[in-house]
C-alpha angles and dihedrals in degrees: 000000000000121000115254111241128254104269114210115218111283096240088059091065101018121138112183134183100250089067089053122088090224106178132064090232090064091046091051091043089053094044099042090049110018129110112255117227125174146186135157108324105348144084125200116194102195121189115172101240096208090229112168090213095060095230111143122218144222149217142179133216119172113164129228077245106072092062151308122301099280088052094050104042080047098059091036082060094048094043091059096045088056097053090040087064114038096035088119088065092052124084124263126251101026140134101209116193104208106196118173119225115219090261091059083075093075102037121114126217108274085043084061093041093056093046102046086040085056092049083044086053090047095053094041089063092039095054104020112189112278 
């Protein structure tokens, strides 16, 4: 019988909702309004939410365009993980729109890192921590 893997607590690769921009209407809000910042591949859309609690949300947009349904659940993936794991870095209070341009299809990992990390780095100066 083959040996259960490690888990790690739930809180270390969590993604919950309340860290998702879930409605249309939030996406539409952040897209009509929001800041645009780009870099590589991809393009950030940032709108301060006014939150009272500080937590900073996300959203995803990958086209039909960039590539067929494997490409695109595959860089979804990648993109959450991305912001998963460097939301610390990322300013507080903010709906952030993620939309992948084509080229984002053949990028590999550490093409990905150093984007969204530039975007990271924008946003950082736009909205710097109160």
């Amino acid at each position: 019988m083959a040996e259960a893997t490690p888990t790690l607590s739930k809180g270390a690769r969590a993604f919950p909702k309340d860290v998702r921009l879930r409605r249309r209407a939030e996406f539409l809000k952040v897209q009509e309004r929001g800041a645009k910042h780009s870099a590589d591949c991809l393009l950030v859309l940032a709108l301060p939410n006014g939150r009272a609690d500080g937590l900073s949300r996300v959203g995803l947009t990958v086209s039909t365009k960039v590539g067929n349904a494997v490409v695109r659940n595959r860089l979804r993936r990648r993109l959450r993980e991305l912001f998963r794991t460097r939301r610390a870095a990322l300013p507080r209070g903010l709906d952030m729109v993620i939309i992948a341009r084509t080229s984002a299809a053949e990028a590999d990992w550490s093409r990905l890192v150093r984007a969204f990390e530039r975007v990271s780095a924008e946003l950082a100066k736009r909205y710097p921590a109160s």
